[in-house]
N, CA and C atoms as an extended XYZ file, in Angstrom:
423
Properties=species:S:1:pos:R:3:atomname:S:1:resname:S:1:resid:I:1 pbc="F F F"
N        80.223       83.887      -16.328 N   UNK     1
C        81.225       83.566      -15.333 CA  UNK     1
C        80.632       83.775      -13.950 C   UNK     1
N        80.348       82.688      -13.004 N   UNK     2
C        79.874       82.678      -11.975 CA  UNK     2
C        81.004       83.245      -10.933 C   UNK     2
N        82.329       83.380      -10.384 N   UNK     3
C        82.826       83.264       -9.800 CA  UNK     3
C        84.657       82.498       -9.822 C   UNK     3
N        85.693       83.368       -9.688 N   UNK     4
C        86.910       82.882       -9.999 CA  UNK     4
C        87.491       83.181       -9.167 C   UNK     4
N        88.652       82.474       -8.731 N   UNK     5
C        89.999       82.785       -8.015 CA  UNK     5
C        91.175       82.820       -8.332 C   UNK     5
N        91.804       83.760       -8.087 N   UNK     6
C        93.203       83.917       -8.929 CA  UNK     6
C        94.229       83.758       -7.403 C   UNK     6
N        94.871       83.340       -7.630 N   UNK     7
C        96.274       83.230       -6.904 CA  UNK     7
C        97.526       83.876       -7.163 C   UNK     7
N        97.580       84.690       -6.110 N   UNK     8
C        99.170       85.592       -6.631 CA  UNK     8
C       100.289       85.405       -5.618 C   UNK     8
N       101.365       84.554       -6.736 N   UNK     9
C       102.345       83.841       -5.857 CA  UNK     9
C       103.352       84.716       -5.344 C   UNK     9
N       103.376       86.095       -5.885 N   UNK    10
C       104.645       87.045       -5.681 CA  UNK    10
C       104.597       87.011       -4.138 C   UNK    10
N       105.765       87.712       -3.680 N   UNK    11
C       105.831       87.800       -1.905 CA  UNK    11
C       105.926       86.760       -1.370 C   UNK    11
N       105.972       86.776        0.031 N   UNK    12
C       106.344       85.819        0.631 CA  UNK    12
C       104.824       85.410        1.398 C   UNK    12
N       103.994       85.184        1.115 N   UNK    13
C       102.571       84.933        1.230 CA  UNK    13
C       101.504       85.354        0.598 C   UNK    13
N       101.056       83.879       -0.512 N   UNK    14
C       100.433       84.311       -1.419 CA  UNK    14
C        99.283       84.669       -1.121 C   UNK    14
N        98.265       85.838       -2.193 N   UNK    15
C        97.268       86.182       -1.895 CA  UNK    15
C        96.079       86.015       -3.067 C   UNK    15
N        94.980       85.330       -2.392 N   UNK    16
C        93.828       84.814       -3.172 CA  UNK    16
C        92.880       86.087       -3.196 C   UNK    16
N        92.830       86.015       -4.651 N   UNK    17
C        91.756       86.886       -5.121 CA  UNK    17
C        90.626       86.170       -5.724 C   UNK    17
N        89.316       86.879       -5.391 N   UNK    18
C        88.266       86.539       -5.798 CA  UNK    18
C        87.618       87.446       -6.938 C   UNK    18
N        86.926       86.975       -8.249 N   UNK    19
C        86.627       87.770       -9.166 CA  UNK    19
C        84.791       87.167       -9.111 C   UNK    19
N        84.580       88.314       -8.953 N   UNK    20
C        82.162       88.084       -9.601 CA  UNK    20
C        82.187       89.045      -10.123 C   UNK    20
N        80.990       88.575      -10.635 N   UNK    21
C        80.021       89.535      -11.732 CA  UNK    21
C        79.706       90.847      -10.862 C   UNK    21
N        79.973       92.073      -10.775 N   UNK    22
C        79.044       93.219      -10.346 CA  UNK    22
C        77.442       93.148      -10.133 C   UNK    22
N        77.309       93.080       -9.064 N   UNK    23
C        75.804       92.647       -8.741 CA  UNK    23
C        75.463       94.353       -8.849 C   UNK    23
N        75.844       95.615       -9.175 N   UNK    24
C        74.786       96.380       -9.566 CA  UNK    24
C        75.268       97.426      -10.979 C   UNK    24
N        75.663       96.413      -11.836 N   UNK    25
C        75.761       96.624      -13.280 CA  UNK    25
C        77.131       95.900      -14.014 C   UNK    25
N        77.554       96.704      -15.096 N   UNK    26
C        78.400       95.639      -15.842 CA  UNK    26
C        79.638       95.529      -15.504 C   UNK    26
N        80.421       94.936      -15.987 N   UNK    27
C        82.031       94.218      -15.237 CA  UNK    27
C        81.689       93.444      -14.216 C   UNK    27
N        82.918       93.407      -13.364 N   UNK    28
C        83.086       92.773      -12.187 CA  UNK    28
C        83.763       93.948      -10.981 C   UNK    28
N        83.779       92.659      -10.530 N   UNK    29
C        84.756       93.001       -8.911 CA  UNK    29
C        85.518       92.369       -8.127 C   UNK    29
N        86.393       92.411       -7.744 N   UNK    30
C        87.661       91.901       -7.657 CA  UNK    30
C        88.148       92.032       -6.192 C   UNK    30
N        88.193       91.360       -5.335 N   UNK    31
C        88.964       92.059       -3.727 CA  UNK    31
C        89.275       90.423       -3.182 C   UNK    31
N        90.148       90.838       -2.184 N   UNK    32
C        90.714       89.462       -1.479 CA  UNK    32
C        89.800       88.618       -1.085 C   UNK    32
N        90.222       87.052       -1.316 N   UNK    33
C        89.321       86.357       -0.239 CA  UNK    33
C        89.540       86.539        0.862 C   UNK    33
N        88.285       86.226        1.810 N   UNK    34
C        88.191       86.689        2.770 CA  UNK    34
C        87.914       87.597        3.429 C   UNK    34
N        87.912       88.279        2.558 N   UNK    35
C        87.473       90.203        3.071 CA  UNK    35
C        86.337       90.609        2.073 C   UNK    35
N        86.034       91.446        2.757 N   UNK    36
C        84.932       92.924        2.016 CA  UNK    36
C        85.195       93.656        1.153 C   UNK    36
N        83.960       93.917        0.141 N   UNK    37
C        84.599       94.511       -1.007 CA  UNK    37
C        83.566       95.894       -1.111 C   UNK    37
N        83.981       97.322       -0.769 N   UNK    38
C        83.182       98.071       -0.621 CA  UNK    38
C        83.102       99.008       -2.066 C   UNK    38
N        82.119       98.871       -1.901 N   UNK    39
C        81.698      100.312       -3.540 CA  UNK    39
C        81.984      101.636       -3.137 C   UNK    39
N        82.044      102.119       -4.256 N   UNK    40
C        82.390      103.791       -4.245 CA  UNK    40
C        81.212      104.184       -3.853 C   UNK    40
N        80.989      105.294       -3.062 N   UNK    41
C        79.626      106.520       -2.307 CA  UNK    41
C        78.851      106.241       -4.263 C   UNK    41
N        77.874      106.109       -3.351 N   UNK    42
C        76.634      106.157       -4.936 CA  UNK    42
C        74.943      106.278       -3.901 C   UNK    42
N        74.128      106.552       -4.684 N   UNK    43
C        73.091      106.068       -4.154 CA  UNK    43
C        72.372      104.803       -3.895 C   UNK    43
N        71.867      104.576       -2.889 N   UNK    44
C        71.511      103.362       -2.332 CA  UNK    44
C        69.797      103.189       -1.895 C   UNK    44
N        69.511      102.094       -2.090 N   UNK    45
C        68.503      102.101       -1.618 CA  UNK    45
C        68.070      103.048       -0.301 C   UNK    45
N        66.630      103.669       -0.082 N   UNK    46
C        66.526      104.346        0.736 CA  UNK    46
C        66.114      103.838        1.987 C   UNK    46
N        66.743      104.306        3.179 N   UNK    47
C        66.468      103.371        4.489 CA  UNK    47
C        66.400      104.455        5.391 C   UNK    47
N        64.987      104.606        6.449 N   UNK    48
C        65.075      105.161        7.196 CA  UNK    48
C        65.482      104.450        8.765 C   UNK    48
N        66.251      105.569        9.313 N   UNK    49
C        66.921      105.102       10.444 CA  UNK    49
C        67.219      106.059       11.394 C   UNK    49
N        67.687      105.604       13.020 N   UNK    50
C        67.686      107.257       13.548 CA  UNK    50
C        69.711      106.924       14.063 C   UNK    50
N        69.643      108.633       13.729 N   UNK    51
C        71.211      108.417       13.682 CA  UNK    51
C        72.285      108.438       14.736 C   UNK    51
N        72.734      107.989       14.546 N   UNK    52
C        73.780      107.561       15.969 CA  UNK    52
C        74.772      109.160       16.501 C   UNK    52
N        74.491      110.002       15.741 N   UNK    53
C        75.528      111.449       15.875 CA  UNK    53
C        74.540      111.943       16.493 C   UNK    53
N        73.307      112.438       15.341 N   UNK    54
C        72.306      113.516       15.992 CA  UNK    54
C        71.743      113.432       16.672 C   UNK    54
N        71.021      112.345       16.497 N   UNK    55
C        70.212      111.282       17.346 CA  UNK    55
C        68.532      111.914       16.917 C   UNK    55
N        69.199      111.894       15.547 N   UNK    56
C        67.383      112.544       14.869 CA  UNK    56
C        67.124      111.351       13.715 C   UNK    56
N        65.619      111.297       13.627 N   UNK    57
C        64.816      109.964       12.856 CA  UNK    57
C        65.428      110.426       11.502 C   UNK    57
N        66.083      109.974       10.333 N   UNK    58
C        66.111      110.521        9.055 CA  UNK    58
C        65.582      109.233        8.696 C   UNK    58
N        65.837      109.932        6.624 N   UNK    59
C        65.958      108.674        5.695 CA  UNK    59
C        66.784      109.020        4.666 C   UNK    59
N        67.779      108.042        4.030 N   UNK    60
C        69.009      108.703        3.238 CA  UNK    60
C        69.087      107.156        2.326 C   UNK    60
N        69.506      107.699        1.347 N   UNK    61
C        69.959      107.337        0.059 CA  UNK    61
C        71.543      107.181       -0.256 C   UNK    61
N        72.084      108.345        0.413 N   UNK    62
C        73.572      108.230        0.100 CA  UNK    62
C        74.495      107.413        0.995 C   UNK    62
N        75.406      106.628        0.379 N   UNK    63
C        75.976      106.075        1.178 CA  UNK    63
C        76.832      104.791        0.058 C   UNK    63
N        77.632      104.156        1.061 N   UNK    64
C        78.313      103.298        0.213 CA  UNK    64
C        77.570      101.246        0.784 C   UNK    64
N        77.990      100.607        0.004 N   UNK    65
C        77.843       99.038        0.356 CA  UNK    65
C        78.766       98.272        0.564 C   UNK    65
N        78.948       97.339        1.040 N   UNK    66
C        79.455       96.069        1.006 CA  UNK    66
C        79.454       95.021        0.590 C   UNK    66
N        80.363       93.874       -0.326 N   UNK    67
C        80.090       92.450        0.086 CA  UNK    67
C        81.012       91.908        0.513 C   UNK    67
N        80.447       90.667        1.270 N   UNK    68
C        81.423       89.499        1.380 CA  UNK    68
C        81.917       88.481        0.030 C   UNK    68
N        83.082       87.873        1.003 N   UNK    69
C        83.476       86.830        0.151 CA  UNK    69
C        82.819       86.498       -1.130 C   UNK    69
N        81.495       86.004       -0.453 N   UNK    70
C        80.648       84.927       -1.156 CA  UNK    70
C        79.412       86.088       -2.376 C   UNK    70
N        80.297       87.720       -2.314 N   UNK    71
C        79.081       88.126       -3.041 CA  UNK    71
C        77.844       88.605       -2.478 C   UNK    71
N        77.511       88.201       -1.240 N   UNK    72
C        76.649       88.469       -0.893 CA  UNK    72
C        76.904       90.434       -0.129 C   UNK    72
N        75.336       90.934       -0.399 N   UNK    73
C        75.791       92.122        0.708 CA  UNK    73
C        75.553       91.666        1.869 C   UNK    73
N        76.298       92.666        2.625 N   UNK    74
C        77.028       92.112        4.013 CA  UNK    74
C        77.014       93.652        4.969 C   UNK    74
N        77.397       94.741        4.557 N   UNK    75
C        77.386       96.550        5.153 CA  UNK    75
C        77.140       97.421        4.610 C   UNK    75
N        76.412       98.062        4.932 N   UNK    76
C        76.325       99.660        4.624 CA  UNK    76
C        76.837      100.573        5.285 C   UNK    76
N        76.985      101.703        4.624 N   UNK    77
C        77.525      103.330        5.233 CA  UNK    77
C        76.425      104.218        5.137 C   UNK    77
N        75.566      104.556        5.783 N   UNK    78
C        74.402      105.692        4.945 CA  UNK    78
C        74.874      106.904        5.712 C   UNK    78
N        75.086      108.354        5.072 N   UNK    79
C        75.317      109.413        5.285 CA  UNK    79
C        73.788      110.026        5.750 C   UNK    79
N        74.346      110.425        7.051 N   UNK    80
C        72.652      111.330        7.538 CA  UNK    80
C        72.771      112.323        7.098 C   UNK    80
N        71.418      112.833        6.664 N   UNK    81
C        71.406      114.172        5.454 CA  UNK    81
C        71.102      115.516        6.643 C   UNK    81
N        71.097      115.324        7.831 N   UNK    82
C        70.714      116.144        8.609 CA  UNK    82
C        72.771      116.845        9.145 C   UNK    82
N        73.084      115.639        9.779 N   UNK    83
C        74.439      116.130       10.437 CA  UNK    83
C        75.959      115.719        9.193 C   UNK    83
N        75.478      114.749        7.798 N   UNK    84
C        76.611      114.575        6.771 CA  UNK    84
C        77.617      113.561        7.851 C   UNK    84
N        77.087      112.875        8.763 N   UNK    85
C        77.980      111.716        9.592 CA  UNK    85
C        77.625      110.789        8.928 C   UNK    85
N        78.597      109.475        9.111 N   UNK    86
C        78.375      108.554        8.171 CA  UNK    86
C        77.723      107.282        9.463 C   UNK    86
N        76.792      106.385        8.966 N   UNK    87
C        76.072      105.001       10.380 CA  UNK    87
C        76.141      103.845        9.626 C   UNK    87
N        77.400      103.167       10.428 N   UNK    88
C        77.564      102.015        9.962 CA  UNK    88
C        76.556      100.817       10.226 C   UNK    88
N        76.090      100.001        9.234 N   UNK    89
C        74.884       98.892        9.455 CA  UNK    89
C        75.550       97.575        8.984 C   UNK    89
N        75.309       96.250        9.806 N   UNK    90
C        75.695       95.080        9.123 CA  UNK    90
C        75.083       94.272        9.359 C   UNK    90
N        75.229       93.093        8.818 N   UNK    91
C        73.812       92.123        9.091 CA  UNK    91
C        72.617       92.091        7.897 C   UNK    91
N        72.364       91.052        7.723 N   UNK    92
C        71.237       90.757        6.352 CA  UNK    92
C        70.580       92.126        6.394 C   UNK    92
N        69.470       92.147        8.191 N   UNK    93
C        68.667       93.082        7.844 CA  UNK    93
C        68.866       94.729        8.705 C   UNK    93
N        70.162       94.910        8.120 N   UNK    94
C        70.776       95.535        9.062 CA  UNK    94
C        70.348       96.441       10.717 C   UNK    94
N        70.909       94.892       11.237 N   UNK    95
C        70.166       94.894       12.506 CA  UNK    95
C        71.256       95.587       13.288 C   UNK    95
N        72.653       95.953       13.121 N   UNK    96
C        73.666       96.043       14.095 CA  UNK    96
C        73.886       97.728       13.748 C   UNK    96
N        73.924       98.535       14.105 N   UNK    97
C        74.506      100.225       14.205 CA  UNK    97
C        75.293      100.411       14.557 C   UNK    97
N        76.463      101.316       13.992 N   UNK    98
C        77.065      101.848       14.714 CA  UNK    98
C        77.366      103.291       14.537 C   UNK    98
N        77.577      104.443       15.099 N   UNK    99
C        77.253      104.533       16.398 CA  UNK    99
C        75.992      104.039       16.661 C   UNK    99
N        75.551      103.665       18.146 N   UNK   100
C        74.548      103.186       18.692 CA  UNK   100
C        73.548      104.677       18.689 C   UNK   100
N        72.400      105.296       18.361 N   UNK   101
C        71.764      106.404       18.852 CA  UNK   101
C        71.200      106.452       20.745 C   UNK   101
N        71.761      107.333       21.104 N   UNK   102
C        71.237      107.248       22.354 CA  UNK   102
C        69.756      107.046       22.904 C   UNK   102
N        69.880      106.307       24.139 N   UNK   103
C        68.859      106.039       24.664 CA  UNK   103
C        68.094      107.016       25.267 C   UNK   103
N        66.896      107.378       25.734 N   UNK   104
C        66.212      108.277       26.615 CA  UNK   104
C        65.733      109.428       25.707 C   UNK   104
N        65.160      110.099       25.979 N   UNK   105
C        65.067      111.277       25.813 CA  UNK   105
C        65.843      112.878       25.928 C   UNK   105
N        66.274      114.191       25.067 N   UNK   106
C        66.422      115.032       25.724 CA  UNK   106
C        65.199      115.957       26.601 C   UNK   106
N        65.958      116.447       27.502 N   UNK   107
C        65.131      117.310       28.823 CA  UNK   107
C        65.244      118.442       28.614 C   UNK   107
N        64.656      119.302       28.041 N   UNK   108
C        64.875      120.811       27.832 CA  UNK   108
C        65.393      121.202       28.942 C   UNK   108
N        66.118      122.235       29.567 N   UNK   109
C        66.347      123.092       30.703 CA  UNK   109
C        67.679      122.392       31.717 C   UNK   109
N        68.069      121.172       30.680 N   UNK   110
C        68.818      120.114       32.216 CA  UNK   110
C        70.071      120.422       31.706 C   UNK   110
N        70.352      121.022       29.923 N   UNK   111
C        71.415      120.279       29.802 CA  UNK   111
C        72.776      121.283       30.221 C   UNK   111
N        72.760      122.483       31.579 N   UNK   112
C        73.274      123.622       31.432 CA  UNK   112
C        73.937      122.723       33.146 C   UNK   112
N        72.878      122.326       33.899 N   UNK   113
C        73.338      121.955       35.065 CA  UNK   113
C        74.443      120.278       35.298 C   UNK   113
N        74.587      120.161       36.262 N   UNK   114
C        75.682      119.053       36.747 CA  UNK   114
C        75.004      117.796       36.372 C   UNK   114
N        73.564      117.785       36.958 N   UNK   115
C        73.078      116.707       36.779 CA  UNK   115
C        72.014      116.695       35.022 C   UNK   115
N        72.417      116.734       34.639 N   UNK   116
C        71.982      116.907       32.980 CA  UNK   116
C        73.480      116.884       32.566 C   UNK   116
N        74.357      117.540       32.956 N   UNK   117
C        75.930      116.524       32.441 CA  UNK   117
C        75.575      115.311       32.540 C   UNK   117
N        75.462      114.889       33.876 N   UNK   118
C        75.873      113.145       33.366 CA  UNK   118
C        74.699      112.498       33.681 C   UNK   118
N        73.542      113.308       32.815 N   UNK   119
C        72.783      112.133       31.853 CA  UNK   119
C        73.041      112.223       30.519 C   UNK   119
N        73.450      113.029       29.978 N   UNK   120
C        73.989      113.215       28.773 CA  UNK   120
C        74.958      111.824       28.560 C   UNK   120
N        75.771      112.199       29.903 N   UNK   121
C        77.047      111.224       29.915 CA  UNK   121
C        76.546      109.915       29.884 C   UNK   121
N        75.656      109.405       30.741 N   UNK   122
C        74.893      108.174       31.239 CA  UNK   122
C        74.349      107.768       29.506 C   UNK   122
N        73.693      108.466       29.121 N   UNK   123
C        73.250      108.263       27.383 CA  UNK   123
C        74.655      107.947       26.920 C   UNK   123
N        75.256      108.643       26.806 N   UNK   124
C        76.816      108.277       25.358 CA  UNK   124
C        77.489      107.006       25.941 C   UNK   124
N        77.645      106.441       27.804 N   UNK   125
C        77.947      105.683       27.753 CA  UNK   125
C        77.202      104.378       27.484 C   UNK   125
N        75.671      104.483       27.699 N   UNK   126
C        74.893      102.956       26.981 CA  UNK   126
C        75.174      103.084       25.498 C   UNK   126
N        75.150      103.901       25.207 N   UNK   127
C        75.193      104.082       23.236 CA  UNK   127
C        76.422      103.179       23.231 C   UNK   127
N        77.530      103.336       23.686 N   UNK   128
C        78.689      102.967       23.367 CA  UNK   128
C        79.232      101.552       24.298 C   UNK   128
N        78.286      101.033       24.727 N   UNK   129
C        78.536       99.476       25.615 CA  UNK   129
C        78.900       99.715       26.515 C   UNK   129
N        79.104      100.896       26.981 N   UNK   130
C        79.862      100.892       28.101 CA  UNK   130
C        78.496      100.923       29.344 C   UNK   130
N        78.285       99.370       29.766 N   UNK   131
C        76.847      100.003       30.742 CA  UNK   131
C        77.663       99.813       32.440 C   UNK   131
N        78.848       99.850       32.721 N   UNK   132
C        79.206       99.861       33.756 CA  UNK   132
C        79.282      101.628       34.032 C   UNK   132
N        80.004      101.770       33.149 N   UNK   133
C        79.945      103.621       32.925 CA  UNK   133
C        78.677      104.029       33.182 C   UNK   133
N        77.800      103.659       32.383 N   UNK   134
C        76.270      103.858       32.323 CA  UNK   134
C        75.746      104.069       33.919 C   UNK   134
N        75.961      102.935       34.569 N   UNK   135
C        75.455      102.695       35.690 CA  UNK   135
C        75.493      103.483       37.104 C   UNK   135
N        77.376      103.987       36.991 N   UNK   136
C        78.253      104.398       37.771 CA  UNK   136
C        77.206      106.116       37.384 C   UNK   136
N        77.364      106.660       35.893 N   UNK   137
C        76.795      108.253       35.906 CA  UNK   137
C        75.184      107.668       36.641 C   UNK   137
N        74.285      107.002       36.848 N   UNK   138
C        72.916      106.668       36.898 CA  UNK   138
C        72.735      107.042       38.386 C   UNK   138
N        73.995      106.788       39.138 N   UNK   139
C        73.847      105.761       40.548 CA  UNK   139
C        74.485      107.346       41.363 C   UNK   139
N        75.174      108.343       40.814 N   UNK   140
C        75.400      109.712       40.984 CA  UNK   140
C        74.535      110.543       40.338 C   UNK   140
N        73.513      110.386       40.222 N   UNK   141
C        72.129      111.266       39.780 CA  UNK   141
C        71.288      110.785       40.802 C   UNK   141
């Protein structure tokens, strides 16, 4: 069985389900069209990455997956084994993070004074898109 759709007429807007084969062992899997179908926490291939909490290089195994619609994987969750936060990845080669890990470096000795506040700050706001924020802590240093 390559792939099925079931239709469920109950309610007042029916909802299409999609049925595949379990791409990592036997049965299937079952979740709406249109949406993501995430696995239970298991081990996962191992991927090193640096983490968007600690902002330290790991490599982790644990974590959960994703697919789309079509079956294909589509997200990961990998748990950093350093801080137990979870870094969301999407994209074939999971090119997209989230949290973003901050930019720059830490400065030993800065982070007690005003101006080591908001580079700290200036970091969490590029991590987080915010580069007007970014700019505004940059431009008061």
């Amino acid at each position: 069985m390559l792939a099925r759709e079931i239709t469920d007429k109950q309610g007042d807007s029916p909802k299409i389900f999609r049925i595949l084969p379990n791409p990592g062992g036997e049965g299937y899997i079952c979740f709406m069209a249109n949406k993501q179908y995430w696995e239970r926490p298991r081990e996962l291939e191992e991927y090193r990455f640096k983490c968007g909490h600690c902002n330290d290089w790991t490599n982790s195994r644990e974590g959960l997956q994703s697919y789309a619609p079509n079956g294909h994987l589509c997200a990961w969750v990998y748990i950093c084994p350093r801080c137990q936060e979870p870094n969301y990845f999407k994209g074939a080669d999971k090119e997209v993070q989230q949290p973003v890990p901050r930019v720059g470096r830490d400065i030993p000795n800065l982070e007690e004074t005003d101006v080591g506040k908001l580079y700290e700050e200036a970091r969490k706001a590029h991590s987080a898109g915010a580069h007007t924020a970014c700019t505004m802590c940059c431009r008061i240093i």
